[in-house]
N, C-alpha and C positions, 0 to 999 in steps of 0.2 A: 233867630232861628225859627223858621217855620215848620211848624208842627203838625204830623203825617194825618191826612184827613181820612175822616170816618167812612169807612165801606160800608154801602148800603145796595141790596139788591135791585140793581137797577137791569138785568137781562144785559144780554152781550151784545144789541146795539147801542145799549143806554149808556153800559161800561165804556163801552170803545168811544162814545161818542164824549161823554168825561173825561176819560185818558187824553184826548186831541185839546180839549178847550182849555186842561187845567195845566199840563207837562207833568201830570204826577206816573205816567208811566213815555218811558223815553222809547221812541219808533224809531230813532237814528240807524241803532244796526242794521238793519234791513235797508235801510236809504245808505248805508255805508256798503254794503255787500255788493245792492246792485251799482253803484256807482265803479266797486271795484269793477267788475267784468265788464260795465261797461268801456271802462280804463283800458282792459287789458285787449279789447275788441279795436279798438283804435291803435295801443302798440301794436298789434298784429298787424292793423293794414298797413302801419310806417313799414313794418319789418316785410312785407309786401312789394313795398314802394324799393326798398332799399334793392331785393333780391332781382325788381324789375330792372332797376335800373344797370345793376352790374351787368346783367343778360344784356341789356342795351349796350353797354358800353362793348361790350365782348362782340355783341353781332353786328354792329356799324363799324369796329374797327379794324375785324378776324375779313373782311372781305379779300379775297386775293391771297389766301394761303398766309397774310400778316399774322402772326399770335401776338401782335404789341396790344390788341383788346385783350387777348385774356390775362397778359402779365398790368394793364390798366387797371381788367374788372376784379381780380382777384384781390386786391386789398380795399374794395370798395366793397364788397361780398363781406369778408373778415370781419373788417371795421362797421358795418350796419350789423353783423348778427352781437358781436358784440358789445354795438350800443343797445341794441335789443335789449338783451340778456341785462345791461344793467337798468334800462329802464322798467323791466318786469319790476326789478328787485327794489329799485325804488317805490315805486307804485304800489307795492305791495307794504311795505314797509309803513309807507303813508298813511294807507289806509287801516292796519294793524296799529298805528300810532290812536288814529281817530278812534278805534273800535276800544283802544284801551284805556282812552279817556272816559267814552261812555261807559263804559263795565264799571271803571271807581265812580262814577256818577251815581249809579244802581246800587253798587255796596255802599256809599253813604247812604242813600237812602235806607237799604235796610238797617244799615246801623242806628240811623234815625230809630226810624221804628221801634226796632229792639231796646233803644235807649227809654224812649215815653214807654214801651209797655213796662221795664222795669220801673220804673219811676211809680208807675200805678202801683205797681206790687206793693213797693217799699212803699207807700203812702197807705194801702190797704193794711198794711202791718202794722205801723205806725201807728192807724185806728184802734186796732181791737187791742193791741198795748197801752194804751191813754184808753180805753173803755173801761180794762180790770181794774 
């Protein structure tokens, strides 16, 4: 078990620059955040693509008073908004999976922490009891 290393005033390039070299503080959520919207900026252009295409299918085949496009494009409409719909919800999911790994990442860590600082305590006490 590695044991939580000592903070020393190094200024907040110095810090940041520590945190990057050592992994003693984790920057994932922010690269998980933006990866989500960036996720969700591409389901949008599918969901785009989808609503393009039904509209294609409707106005290449609505020529001549036909409605056989719009009874084509309408479950090609349906069916892309709700593959949509589940692909948000995955995506979202995913990335709340990721973000909840990294959160029990960080609370080991503090519990580390919290664990050696008790350890000091009880060891400090243990002194001045074997001192009397």
């Amino acid at each position: 078990m590695r044991l939580p290393t000592q903070s020393t005033d190094r200024g907040f390039s110095g810090r940041l620059l520590w945190d990057l070299l050592t992994f003693d503080k984790l920057m994932t959520n922010a690269v998980v955040h933006l990866i989500y919207w960036a996720g969700l900026a591409i389901i949008l252009l599918i969901g785009f693509g989808m609503v393009g295409a039904a509209v294609g299918i409707a106005l290449r085949e609505a020529t001549g008073g036909n409605f056989m496009g719009i009874l084509l494009a309408a479950p090609l409409l349906i069916g892309g908004l709700v593959v949509l719909g589940a692909l948000v919800l995955l995506w979202r999911s995913f990335c709340e999976f990721y973000v909840a790994v990294f959160k029990i990442s960080e609370d080991l860590a503090a519990l580390r922490e919290q664990a050696a600082a008790d350890q000091v305590r009880a060891r400090a006490a243990l002194n001045q009891t074997v001192q009397r």
